[in-house]
BADOPA-639479 format. One record per residue (C-alpha): residue number from 1; y, z, x. Coordinates in nm, 3 decimals, m for minus. Layout:
REM BADOPA-639479
<drenvo pos="NUM" Y="Y" Z="Z" X="X"/>
...
REM end
This chain:
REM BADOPA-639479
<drenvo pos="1" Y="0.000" Z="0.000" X="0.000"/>
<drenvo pos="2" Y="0.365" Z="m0.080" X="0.130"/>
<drenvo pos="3" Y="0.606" Z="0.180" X="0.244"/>
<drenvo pos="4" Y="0.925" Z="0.103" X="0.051"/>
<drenvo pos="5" Y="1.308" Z="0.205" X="0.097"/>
<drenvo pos="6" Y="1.205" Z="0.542" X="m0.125"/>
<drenvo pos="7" Y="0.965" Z="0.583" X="0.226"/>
<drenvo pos="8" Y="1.230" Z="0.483" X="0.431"/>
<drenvo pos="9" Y="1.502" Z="0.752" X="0.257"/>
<drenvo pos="10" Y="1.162" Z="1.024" X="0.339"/>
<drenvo pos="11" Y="1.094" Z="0.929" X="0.666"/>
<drenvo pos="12" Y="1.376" Z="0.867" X="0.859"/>
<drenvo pos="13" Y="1.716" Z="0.942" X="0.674"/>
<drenvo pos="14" Y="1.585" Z="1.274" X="0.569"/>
<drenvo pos="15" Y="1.475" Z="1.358" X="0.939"/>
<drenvo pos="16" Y="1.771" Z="1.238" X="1.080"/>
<drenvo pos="17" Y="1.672" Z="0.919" X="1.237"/>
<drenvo pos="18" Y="1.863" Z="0.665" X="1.103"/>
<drenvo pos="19" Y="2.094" Z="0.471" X="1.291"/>
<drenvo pos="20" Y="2.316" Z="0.334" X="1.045"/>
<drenvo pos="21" Y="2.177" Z="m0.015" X="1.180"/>
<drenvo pos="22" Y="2.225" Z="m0.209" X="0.834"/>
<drenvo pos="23" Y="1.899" Z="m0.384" X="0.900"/>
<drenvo pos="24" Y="1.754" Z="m0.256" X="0.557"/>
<drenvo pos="25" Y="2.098" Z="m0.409" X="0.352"/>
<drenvo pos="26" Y="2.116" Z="m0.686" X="0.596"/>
<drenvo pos="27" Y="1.793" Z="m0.849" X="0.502"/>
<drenvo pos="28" Y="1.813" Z="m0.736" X="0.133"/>
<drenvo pos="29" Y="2.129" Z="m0.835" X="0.053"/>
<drenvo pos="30" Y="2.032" Z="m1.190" X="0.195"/>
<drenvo pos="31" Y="1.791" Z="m1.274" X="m0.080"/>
<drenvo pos="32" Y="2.037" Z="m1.172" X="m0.339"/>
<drenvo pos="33" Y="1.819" Z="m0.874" X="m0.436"/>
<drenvo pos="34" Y="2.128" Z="m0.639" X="m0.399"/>
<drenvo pos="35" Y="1.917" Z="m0.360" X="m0.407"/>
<drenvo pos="36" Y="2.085" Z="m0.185" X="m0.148"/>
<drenvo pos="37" Y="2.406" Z="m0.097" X="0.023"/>
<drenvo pos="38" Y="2.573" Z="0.051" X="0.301"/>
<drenvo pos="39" Y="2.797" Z="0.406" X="0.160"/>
<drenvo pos="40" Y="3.109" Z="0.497" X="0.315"/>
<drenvo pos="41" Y="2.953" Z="0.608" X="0.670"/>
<drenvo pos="42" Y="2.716" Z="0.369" X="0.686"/>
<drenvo pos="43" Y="2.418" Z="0.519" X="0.564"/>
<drenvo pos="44" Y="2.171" Z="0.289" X="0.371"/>
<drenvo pos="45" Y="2.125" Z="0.354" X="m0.035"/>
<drenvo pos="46" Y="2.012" Z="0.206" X="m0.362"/>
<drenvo pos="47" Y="2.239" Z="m0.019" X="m0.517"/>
<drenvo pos="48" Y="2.038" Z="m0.157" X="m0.782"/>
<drenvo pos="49" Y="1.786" Z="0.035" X="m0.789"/>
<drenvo pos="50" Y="1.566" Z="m0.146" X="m1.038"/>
<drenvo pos="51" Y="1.639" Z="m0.545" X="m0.822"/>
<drenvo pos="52" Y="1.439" Z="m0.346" X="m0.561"/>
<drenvo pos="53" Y="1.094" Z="m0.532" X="m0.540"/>
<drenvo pos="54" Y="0.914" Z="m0.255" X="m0.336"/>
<drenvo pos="55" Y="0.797" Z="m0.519" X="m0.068"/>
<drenvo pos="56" Y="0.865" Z="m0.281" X="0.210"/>
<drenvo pos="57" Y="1.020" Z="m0.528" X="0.430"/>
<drenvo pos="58" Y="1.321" Z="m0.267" X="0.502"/>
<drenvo pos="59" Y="1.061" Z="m0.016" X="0.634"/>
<drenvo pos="60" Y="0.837" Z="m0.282" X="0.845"/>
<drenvo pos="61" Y="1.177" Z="m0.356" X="1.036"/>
<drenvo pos="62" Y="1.374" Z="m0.014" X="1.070"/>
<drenvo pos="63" Y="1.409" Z="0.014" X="1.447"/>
<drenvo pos="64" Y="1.279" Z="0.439" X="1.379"/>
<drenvo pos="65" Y="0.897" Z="0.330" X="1.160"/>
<drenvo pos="66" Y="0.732" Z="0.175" X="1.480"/>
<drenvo pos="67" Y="0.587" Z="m0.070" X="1.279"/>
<drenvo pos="68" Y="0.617" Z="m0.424" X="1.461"/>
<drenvo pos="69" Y="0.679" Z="m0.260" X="1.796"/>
<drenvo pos="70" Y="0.355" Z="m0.436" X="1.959"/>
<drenvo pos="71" Y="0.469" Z="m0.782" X="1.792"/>
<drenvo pos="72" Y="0.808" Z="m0.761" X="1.937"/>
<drenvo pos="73" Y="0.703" Z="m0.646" X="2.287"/>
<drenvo pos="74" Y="0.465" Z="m0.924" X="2.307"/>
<drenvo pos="75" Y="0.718" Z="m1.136" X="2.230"/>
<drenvo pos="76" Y="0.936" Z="m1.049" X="2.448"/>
<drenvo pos="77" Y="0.697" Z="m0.984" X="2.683"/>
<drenvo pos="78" Y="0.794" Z="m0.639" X="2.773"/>
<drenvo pos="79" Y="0.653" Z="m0.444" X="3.029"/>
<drenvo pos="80" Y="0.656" Z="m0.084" X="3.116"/>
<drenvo pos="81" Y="0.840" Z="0.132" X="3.170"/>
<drenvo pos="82" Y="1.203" Z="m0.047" X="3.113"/>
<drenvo pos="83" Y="1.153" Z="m0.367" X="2.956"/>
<drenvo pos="84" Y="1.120" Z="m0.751" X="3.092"/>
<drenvo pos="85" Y="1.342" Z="m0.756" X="3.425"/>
<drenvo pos="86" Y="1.388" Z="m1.116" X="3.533"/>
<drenvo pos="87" Y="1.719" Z="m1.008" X="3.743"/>
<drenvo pos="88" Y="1.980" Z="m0.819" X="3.793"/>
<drenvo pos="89" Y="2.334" Z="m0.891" X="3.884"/>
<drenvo pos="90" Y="2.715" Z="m0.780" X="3.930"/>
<drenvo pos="91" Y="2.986" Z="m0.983" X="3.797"/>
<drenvo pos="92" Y="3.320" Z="m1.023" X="3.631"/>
<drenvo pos="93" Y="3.500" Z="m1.333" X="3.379"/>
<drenvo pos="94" Y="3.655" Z="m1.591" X="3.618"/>
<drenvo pos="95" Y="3.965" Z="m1.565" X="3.379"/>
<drenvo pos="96" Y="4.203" Z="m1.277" X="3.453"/>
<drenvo pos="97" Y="4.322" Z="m1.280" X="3.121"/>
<drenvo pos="98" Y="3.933" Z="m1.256" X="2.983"/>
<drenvo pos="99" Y="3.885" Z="m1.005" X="3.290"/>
<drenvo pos="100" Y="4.173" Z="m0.762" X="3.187"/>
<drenvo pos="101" Y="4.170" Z="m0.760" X="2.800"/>
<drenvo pos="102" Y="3.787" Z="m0.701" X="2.836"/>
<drenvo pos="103" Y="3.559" Z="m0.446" X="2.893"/>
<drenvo pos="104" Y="3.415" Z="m0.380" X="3.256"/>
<drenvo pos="105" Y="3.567" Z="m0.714" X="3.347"/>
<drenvo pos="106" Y="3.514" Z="m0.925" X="3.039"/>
<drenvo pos="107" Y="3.155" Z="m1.074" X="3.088"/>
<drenvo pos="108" Y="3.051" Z="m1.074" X="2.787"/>
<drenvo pos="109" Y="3.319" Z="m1.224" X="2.620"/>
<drenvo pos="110" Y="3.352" Z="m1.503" X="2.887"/>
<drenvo pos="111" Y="2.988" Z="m1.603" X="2.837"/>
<drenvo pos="112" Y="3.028" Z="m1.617" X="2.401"/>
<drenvo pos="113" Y="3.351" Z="m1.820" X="2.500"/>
<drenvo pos="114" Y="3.129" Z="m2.028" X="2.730"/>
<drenvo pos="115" Y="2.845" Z="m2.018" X="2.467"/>
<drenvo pos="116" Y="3.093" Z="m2.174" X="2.188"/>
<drenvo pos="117" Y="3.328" Z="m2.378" X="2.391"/>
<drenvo pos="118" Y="3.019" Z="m2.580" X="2.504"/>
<drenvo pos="119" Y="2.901" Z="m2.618" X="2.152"/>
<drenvo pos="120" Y="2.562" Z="m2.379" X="2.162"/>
<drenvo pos="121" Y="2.677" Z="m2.125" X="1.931"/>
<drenvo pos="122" Y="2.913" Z="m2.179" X="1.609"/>
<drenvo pos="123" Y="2.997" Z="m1.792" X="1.625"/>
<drenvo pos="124" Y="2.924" Z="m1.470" X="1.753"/>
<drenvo pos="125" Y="2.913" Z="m1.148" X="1.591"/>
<drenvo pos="126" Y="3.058" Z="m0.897" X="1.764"/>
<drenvo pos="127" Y="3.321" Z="m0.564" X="1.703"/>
<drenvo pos="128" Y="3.637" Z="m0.503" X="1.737"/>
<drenvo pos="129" Y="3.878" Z="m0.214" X="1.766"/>
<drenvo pos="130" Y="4.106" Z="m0.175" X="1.451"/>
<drenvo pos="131" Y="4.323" Z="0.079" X="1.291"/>
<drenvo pos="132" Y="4.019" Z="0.142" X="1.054"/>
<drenvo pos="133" Y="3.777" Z="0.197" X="1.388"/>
<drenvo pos="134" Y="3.534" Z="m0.010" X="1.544"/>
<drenvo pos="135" Y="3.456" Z="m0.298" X="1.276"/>
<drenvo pos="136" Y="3.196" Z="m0.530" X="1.312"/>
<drenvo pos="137" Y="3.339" Z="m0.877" X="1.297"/>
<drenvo pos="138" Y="3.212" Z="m1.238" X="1.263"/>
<drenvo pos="139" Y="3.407" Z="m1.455" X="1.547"/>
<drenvo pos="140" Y="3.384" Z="m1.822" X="1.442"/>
<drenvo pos="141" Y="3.694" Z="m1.937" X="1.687"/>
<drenvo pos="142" Y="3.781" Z="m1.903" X="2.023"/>
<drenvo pos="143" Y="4.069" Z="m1.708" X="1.973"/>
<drenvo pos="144" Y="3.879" Z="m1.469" X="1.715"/>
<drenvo pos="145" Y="3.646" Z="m1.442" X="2.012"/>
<drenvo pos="146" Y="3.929" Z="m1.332" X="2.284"/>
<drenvo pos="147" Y="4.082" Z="m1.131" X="2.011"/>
<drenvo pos="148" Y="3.777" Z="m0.925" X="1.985"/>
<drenvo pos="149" Y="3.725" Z="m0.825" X="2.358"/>
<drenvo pos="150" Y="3.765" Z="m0.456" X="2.525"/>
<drenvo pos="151" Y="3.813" Z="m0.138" X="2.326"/>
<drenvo pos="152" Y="4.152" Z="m0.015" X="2.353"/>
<drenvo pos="153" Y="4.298" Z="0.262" X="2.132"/>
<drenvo pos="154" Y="4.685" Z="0.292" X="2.218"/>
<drenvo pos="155" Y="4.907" Z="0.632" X="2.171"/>
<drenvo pos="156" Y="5.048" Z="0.501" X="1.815"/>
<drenvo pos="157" Y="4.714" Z="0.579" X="1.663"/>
<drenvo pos="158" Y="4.759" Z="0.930" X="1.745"/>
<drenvo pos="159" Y="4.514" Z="1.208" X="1.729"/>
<drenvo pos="160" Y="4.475" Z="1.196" X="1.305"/>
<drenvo pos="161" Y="4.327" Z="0.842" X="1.313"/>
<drenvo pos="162" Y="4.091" Z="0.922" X="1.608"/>
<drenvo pos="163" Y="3.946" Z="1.205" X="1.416"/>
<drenvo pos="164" Y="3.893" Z="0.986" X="1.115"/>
<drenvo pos="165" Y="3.768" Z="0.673" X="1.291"/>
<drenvo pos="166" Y="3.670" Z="0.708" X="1.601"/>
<drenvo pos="167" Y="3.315" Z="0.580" X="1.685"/>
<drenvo pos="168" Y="3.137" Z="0.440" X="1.945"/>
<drenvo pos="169" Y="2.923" Z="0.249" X="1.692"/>
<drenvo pos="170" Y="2.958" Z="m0.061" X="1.492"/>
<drenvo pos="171" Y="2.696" Z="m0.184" X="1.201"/>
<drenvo pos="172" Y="2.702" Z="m0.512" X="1.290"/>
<drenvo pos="173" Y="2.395" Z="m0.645" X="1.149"/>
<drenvo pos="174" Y="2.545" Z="m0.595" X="0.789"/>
<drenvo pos="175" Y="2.748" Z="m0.926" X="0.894"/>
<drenvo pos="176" Y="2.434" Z="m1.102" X="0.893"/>
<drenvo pos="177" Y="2.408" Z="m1.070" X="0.512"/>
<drenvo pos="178" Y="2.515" Z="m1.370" X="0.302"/>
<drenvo pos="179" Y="2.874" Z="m1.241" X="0.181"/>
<drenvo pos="180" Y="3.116" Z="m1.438" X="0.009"/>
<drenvo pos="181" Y="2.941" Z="m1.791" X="0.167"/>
<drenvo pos="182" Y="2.682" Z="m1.913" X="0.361"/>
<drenvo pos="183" Y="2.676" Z="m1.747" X="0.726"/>
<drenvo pos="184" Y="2.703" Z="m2.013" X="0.974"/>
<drenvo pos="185" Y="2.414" Z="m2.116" X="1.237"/>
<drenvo pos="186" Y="2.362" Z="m2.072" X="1.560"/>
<drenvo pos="187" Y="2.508" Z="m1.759" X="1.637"/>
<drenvo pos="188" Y="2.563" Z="m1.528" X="1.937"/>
<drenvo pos="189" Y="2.461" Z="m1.175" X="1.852"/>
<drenvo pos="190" Y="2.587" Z="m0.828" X="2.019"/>
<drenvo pos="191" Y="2.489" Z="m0.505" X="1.959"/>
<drenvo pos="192" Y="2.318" Z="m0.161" X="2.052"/>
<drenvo pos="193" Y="1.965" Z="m0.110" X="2.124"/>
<drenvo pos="194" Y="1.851" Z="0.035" X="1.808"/>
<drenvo pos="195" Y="2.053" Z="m0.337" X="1.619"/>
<drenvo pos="196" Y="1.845" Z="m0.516" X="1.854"/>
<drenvo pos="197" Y="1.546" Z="m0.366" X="1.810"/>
<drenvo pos="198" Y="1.563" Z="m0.435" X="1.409"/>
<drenvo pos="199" Y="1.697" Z="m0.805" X="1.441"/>
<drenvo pos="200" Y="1.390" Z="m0.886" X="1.678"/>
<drenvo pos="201" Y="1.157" Z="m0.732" X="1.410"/>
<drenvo pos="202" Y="1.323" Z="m0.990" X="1.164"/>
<drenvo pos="203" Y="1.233" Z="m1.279" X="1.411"/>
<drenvo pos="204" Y="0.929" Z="m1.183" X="1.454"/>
<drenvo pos="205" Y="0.842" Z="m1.153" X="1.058"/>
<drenvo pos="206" Y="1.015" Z="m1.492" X="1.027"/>
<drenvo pos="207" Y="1.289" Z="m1.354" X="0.735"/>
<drenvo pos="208" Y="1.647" Z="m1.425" X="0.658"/>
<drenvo pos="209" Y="1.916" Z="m1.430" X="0.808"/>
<drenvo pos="210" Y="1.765" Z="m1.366" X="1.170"/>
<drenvo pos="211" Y="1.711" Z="m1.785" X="1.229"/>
<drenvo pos="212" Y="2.031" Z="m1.772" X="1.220"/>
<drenvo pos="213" Y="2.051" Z="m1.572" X="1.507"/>
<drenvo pos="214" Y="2.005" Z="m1.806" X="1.855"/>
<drenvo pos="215" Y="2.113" Z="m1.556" X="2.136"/>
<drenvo pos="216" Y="2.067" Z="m1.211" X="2.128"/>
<drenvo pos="217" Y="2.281" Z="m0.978" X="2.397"/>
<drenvo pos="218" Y="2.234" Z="m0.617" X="2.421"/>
<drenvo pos="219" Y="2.479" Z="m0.320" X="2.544"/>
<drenvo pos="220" Y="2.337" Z="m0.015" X="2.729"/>
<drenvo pos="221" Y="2.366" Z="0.267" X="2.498"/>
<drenvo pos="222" Y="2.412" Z="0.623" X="2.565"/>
<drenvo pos="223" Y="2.423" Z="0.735" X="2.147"/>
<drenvo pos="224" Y="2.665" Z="0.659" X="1.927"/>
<drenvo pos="225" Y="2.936" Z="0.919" X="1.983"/>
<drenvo pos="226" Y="3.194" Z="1.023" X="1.667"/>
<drenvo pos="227" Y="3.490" Z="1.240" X="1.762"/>
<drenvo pos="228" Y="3.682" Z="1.482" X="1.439"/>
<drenvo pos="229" Y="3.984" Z="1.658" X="1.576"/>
<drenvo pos="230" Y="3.828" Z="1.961" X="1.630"/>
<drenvo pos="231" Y="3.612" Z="1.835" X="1.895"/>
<drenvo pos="232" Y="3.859" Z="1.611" X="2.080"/>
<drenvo pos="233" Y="4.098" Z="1.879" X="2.096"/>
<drenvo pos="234" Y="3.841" Z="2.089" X="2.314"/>
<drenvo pos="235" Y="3.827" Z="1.825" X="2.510"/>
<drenvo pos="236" Y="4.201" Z="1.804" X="2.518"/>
<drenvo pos="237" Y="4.189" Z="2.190" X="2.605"/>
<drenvo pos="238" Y="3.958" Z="2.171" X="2.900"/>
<drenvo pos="239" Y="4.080" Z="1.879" X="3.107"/>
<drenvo pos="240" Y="4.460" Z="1.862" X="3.005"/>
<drenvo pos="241" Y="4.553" Z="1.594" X="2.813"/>
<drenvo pos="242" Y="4.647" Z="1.438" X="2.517"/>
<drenvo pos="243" Y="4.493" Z="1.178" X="2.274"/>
<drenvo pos="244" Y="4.838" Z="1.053" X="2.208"/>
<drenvo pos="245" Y="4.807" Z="0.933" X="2.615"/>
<drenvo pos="246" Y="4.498" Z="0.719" X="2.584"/>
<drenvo pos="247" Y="4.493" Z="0.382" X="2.647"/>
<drenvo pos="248" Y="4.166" Z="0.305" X="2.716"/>
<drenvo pos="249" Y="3.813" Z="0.429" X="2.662"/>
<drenvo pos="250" Y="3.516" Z="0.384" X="2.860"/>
<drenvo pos="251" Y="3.165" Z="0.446" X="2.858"/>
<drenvo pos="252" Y="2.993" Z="0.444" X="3.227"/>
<drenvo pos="253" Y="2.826" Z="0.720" X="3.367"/>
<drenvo pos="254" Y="3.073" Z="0.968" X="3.188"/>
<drenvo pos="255" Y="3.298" Z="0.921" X="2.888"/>
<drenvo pos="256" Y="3.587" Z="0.732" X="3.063"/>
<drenvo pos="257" Y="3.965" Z="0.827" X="2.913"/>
<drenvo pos="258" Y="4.287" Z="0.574" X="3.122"/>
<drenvo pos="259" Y="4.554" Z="0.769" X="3.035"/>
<drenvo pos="260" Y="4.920" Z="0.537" X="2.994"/>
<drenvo pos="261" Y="5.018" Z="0.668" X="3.356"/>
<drenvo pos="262" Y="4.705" Z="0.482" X="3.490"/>
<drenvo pos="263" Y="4.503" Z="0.808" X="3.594"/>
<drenvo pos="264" Y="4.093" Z="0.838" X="3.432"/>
<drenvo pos="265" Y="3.981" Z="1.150" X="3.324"/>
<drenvo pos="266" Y="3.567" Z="1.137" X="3.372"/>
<drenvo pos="267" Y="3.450" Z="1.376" X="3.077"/>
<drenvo pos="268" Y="3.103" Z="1.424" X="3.113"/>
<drenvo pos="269" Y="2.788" Z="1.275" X="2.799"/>
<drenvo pos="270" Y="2.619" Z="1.591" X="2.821"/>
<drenvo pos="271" Y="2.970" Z="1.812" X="2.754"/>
<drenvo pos="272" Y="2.996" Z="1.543" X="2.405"/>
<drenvo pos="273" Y="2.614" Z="1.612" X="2.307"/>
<drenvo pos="274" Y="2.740" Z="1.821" X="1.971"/>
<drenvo pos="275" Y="2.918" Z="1.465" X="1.861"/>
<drenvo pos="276" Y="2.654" Z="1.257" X="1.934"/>
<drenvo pos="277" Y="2.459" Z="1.106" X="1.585"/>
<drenvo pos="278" Y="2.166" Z="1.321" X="1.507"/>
<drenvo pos="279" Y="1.915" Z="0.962" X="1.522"/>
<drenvo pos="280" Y="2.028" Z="0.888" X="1.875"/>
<drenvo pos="281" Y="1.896" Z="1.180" X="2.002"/>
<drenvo pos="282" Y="1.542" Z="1.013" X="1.877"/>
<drenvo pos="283" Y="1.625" Z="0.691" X="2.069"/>
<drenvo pos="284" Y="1.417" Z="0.621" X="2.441"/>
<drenvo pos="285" Y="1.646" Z="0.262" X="2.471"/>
<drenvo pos="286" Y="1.889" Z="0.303" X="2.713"/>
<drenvo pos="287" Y="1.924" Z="m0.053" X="2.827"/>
<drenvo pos="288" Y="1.831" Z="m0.286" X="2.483"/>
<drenvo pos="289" Y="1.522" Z="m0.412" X="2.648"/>
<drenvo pos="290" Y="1.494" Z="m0.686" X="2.359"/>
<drenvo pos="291" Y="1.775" Z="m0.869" X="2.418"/>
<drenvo pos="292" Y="1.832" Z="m1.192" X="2.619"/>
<drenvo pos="293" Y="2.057" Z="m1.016" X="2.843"/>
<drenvo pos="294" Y="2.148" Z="m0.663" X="2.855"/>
<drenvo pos="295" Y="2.519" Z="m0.554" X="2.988"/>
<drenvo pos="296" Y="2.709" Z="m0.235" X="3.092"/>
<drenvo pos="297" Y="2.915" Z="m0.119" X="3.320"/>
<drenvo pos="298" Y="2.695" Z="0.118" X="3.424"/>
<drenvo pos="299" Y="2.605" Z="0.122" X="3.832"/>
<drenvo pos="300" Y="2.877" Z="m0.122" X="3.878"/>
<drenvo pos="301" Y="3.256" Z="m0.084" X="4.045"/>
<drenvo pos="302" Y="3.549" Z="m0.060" X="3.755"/>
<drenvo pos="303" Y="3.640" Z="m0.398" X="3.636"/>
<drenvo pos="304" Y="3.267" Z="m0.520" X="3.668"/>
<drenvo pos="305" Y="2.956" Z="m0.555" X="3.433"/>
<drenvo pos="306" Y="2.579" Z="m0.527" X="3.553"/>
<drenvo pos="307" Y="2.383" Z="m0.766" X="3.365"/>
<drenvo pos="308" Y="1.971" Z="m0.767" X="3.322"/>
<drenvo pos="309" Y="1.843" Z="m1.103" X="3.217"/>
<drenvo pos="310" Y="1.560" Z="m1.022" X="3.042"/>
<drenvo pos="311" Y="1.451" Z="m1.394" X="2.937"/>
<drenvo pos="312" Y="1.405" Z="m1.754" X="2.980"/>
<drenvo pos="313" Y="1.661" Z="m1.828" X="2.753"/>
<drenvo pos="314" Y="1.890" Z="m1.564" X="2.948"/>
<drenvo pos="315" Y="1.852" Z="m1.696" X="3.267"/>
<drenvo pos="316" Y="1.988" Z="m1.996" X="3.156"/>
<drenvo pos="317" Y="2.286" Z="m1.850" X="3.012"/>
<drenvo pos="318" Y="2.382" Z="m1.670" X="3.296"/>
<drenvo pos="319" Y="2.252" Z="m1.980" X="3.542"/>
<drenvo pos="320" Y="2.526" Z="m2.217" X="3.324"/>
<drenvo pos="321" Y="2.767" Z="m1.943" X="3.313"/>
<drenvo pos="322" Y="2.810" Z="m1.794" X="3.669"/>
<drenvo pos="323" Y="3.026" Z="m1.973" X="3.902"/>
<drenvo pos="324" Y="3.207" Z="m2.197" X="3.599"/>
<drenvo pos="325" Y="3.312" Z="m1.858" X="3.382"/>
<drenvo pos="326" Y="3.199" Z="m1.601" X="3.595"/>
<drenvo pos="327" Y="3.238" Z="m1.422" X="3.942"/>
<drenvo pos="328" Y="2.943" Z="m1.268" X="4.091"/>
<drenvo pos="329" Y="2.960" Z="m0.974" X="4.331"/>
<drenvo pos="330" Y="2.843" Z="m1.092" X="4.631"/>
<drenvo pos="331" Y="2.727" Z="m0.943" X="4.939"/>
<drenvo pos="332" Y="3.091" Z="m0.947" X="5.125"/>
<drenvo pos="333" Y="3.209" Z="m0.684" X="4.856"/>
<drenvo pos="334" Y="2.914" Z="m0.422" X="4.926"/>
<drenvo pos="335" Y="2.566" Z="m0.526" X="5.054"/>
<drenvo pos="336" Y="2.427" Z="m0.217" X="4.863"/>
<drenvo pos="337" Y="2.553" Z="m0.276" X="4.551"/>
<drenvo pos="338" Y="2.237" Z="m0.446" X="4.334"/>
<drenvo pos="339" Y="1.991" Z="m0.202" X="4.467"/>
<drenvo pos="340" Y="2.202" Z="0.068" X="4.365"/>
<drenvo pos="341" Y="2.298" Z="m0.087" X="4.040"/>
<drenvo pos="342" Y="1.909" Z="m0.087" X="3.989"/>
<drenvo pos="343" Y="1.836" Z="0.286" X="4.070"/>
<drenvo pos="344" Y="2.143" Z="0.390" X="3.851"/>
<drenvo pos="345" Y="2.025" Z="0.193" X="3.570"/>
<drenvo pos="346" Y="1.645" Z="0.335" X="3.606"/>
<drenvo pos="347" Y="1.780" Z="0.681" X="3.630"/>
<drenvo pos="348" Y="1.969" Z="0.638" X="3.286"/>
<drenvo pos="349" Y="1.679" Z="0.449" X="3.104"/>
<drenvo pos="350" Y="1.463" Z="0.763" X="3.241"/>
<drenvo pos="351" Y="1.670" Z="0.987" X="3.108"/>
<drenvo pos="352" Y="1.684" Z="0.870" X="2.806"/>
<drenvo pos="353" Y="1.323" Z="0.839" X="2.703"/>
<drenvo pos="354" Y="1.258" Z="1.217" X="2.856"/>
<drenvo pos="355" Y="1.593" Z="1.353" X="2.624"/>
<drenvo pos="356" Y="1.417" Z="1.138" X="2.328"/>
<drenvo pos="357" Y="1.048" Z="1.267" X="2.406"/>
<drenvo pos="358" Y="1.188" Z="1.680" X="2.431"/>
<drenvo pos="359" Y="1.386" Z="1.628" X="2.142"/>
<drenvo pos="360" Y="1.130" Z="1.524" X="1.933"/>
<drenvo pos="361" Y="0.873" Z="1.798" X="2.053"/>
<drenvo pos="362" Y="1.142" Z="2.059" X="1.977"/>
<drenvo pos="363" Y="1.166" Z="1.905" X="1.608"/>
<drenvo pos="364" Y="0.773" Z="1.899" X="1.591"/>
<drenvo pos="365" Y="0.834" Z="2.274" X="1.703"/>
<drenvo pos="366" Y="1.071" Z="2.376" X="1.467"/>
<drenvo pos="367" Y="0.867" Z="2.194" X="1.172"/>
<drenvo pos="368" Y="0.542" Z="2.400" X="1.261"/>
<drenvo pos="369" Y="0.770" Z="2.732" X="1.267"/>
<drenvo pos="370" Y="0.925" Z="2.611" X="0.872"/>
<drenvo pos="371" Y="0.578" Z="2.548" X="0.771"/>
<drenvo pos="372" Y="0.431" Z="2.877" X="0.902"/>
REM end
């Protein structure tokens, strides 16, 4: 017997473990079922409850059920313990203007620029910073492209709108649903670990509106952190400084905050564990090891992005798009640099599946202690 959506509200939004993904609306809302919808922060619900056709489909592809995690490693033919390596590298967009508006020096906006402007993609879906928080957003120019690179949050949105909108999250797959019009093919696809864990379980089931989908790039996710004023201003407290003074955040090894005067403050992951989503702490994907390529700035210098092509299809991208669009590091700048991009990128995948594995045996603890 399929598991169905009332399953999914059991299994994994009652135990915390959904990631606000939109997979479950994404695919629904694509056959016109409209059984289901996204609330106000994201979470999945019934819409309609009685258009729901209890064909389980939103459980078989919820990145938290494990169900199709053996079709999708096989097809991406993942290997232990991180994922499909083909190569790492260091780089940064050729343009300065792509380099500075982006994030860790604008590499993944100058490849969807090189993706569209030489016709393989019709659109990317991406996010982008707005007064409203970080939107997911369907790019389908060049300049909608540009206009959705870096995350910057200036002083005039002041410490009220940070507490309301703040996130480190976006739910972009919801964009994949058919609203308002046909969703155009061919598109580039960006997102966190856990989003591209549930549009690879699409693929590999064959359903709407993942053939869409051409190119799939992943980010290197730490959790999806959500400030409220009362936790920013403890950070505000401890290292001396105001929200109003932010230009800039940053996710590396540490929560990165460029102040307007140009100096960082480094604020440590661990000291922002209490903000983190509950599901992330479930999560063992550090470095979205479904994706075509996987990007961060993680292990590399400021202003540069380390990139793991993961396959075929990725090592083309980033064969076409280094040396026309982008700059790699090169030996000249530090002869060390790769290897140590490597062990700092281990280290953080580690890290994340032990977190993820002790979490959940504390929560199997707990449960035993509620039951006896």
């Amino acid at each position: 017997m399929n598991k169905t959506f009332f399953n999914l509200i059991q299994d994994v939004q009652k135990t915390g473990r959904c990631h606000h993904c939109g997979g479950c609306v994404t695919f629904c809302s694509s056959i016109n079922l409209g059984a289901l919808e996204m609330d106000d922060t994201g979470k999945p619900r019934f819409r309609k409850i009685e258009n729901c056709l209890d064909c389980g489909l939103c459980y078989m592809i919820c990145p938290e059920t494990q169900e199709l995690d053996q079709a999708i490693k096989e097809n991406a033919d993942w290997t232990a313990p991180f994922g499909r390596q083909i190569s790492l590298s260091i780089s940064q967009a050729a343009d300065e203007k792509v380099q500075n508006n982006g994030t860790d020096g604008g590499v993944v906006t100058a490849i969807l620029l090189h993706l569209f402007d030489t016709g393989r993609i019709n659109g990317a879906i991406v996010s982008k910073s707005t007064d409203a928080g970080r939107v997911p957003f369907l790019a389908t120019t060049r300049q909608a492209i540009l206009d959705s690179a870096g995350s910057c949050f200036h002083a005039s949105h002041g410490l009220a709108q940070l507490a309301d909108t703040y996130s480190t999250y976006s739910p972009s797959l919801d964009l994949l649903s058919q609203k308002g019009g046909r969703i155009p093919e061919r598109l580039a696809f960006v997102g966190t670990p856990c989003q591209v864990n549930t549009l690879r379980k699409m693929q590999a089931m064959g359903i709407v509106p993942s053939d869409a989908v051409d190119y799939v790039f992943g980010l290197f996710c730490s959790g999806n952190f959500s400030f409220d004023a009362k936790a920013f201003a403890s950070v505000e407290s401890r290292y001396r400084f105001r929200y109003a003074d932010v230009e800039k955040i940053n996710i590396k090894e540490d929560f990165l905050f460029t102040l307007t005067s140009g100096r960082t403050i480094a604020v440590g992951l661990d000291e922002l564990d209490h903000v983190k989503r509950e599901a992330c702490h479930f999560c063992n994907d550090f470095g979205a090891e479904y994706a075509d390529i996987s990007f961060g700035g993680l292990g590399a210098a400021p202003g540069w992005t380390t990139a793991v092509t993961r396959s075929p299809q990725g090592k083309e991208v980033m064969a076409s798009a280094m040396g026309s669009v982008l700059t790699r590091w090169t030996y000249d700048h530090s002869p060390n640099a790769i290897v140590s991009a490597e062990k700092t990128l281990e280290t953080a995948c580690l890290q994340k599946q032990q977190k993820a594995s002790a979490y959940m045996g504390q929560q199997a603890q707990d449960d035993l202690r509620i039951v006896y």
